[in-house]
C-alpha positions in Angstrom: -23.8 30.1 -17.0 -22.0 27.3 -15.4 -24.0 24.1 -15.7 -23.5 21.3 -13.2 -21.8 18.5 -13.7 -23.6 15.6 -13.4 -22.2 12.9 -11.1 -19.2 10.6 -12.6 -19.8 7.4 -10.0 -22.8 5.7 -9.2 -22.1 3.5 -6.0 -24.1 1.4 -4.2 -23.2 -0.8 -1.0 -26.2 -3.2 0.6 -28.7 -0.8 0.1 -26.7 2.7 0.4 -26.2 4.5 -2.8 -23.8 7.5 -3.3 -23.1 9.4 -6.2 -19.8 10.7 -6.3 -18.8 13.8 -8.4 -15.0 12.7 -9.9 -12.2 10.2 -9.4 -10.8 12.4 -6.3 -14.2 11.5 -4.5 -14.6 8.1 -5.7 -10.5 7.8 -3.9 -11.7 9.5 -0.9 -14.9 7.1 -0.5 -13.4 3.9 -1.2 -10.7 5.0 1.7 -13.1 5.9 4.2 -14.6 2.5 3.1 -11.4 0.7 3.3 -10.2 2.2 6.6 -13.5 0.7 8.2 -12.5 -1.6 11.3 -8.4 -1.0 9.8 -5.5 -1.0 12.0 -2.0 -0.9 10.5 0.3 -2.3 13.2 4.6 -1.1 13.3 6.9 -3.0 13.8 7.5 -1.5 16.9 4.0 -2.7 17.8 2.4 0.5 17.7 -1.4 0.6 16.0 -2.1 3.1 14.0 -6.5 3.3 13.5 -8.6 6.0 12.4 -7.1 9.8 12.2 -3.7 8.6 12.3 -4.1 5.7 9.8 -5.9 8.3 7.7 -3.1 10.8 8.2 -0.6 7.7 7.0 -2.6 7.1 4.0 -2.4 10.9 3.2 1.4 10.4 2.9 1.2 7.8 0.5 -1.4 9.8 -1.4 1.9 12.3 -1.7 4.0 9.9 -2.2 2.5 8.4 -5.1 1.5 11.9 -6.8 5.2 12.8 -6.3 6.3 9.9 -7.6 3.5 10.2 -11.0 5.8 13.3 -11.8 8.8 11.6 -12.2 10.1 10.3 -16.0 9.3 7.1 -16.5 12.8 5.4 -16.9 12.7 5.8 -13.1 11.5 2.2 -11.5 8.3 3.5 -8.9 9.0 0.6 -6.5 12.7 1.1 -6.4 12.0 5.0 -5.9 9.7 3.8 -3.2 12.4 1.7 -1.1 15.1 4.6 -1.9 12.7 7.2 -0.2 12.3 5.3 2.6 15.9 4.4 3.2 16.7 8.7 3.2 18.5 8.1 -0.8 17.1 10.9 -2.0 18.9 13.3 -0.1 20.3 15.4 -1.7 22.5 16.7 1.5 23.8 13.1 2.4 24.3 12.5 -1.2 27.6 14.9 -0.7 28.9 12.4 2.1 30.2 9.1 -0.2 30.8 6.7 3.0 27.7 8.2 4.3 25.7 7.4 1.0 27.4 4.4 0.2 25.6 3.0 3.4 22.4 4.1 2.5 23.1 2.5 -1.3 23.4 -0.7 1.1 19.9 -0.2 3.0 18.2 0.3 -0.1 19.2 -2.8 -1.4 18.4 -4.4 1.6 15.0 -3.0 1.8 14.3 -4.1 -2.1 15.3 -7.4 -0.7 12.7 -7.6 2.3 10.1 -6.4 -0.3 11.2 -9.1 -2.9 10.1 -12.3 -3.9 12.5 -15.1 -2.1 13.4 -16.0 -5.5 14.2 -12.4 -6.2 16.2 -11.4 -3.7 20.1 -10.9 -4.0 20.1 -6.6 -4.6 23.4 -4.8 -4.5 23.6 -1.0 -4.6 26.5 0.6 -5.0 27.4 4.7 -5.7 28.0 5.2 -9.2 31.0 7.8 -10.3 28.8 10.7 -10.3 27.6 10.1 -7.5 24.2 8.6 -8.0 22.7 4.9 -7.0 22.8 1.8 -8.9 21.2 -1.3 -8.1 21.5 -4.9 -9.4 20.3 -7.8 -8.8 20.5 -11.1 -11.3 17.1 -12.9 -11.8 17.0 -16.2 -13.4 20.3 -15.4 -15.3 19.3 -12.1 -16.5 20.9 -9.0 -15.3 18.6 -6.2 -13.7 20.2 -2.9 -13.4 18.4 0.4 -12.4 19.8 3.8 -11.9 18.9 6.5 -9.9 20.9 9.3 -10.9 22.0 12.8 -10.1 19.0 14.2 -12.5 17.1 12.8 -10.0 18.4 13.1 -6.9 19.2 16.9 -7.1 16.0 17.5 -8.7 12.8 19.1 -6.8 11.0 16.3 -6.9 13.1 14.4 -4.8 13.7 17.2 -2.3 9.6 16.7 -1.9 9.5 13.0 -1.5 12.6 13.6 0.8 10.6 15.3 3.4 8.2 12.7 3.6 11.0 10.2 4.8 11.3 10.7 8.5 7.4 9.6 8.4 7.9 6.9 5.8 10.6 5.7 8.1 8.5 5.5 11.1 6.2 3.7 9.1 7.8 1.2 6.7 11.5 1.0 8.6 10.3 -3.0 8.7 7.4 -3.9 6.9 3.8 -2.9 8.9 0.8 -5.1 9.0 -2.4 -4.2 8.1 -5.3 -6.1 9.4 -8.7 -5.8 9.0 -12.0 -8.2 9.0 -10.7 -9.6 6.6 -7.5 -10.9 7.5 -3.5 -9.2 7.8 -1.3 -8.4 5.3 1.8 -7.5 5.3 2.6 -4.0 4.1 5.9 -3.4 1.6 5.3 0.6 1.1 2.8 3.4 0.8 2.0 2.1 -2.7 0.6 -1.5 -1.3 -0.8 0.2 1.4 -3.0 2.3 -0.6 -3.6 -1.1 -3.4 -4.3 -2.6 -0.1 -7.1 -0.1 1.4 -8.5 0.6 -2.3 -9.1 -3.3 -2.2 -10.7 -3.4 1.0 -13.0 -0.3 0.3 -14.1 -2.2 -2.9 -15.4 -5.3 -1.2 -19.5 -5.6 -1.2 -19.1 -2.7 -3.5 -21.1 -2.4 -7.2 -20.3 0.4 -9.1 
């Protein structure tokens, strides 16, 4: 006989208390928390609130279980920026002008996203064809790769297809306000630190 399984997360909020079965639910119920009085405003001043904020955070949910499945030697934020820009395309990829322009937006967009001290990212196409960025911080040399292993692989062809949305999202940094204040938004992966945090608030576990 199958025996149930006894609840992983006790939660309680004021005087609500939930118990919630596994991490997936304890994710779901710290979103619906965090998305409470939410709006994530574009830089084209559309607000995105409820369904469609949810629907945004569903992407980043992808996103970031795509990007899990990728080796490790492979930087998540810089992956993150590349997706955005349309890098990991593995059609564009075959146009060098073509990619050599998007090597320059994803530089750019590390810089938006990067400390004012840290700024200063070149990307250039490597021989084979895949993208290299630098940047020098302090005097030291930072240098990450994404190469053809990754580009052509089936991972990327996934994150790919989420980068018309990512695009209409995170083409110049969002802001996400709620209650408690605005913030402003780098990527999926700070939106989701950023709605985890506000579903946390008041919260005992």
């Amino acid at each position: 006989p199958l025996f149930a399984q006894p609840p992983l997360y006790k939660v309680t909020r004021g005087k609500s208390v939930q118990y919630l079965k596994d991490e997936k639910a304890l994710e779901d119920y710290l979103i619906s928390m965090g998305l409470e009085e939410a709006s994530l405003e574009l830089a084209s001043g559309e607000v995105r609130t409820g369904q469609d904020l949810r629907e945004v955070i569903n992407d980043a949910l992808r996103l970031r279980s795509l990007m899990d499945g990728l080796h490790s030697r492979y930087s998540r934020s810089i992956v993150e920026q590349a997706a955005i820009a349309g890098a990991l395309n593995v059609e564009l990829n075959a146009n060098r002008d073509e990619f050599e322009k998007i090597a320059a937006e994803v530089a750019r967009r590390l810089d938006v996203v990067s400390e004012e001290t840290e700024r200063g990212w070149v990307g250039t196409v490597t021989a084979e064809g895949g993208l290299k960025l630098e940047r020098m911080v302090r005097g030291v040399k930072e240098v990450a790769v994404l190469d053809m292993a990754l580009i052509g692989s089936s991972d990327a062809r996934h994150i790919d297809q989420l980068t018309g949305k990512l695009k209409e999202i995170y083409s110049a940094p969002p802001v996400l306000r709620r209650r408690d204040g605005t913030q402003e938004i780098s990527g999926p992966r700070a939106l989701l630190d950023a709605i985890f945090a506000g579903g946390r608030k008041g919260l005992t576990m």
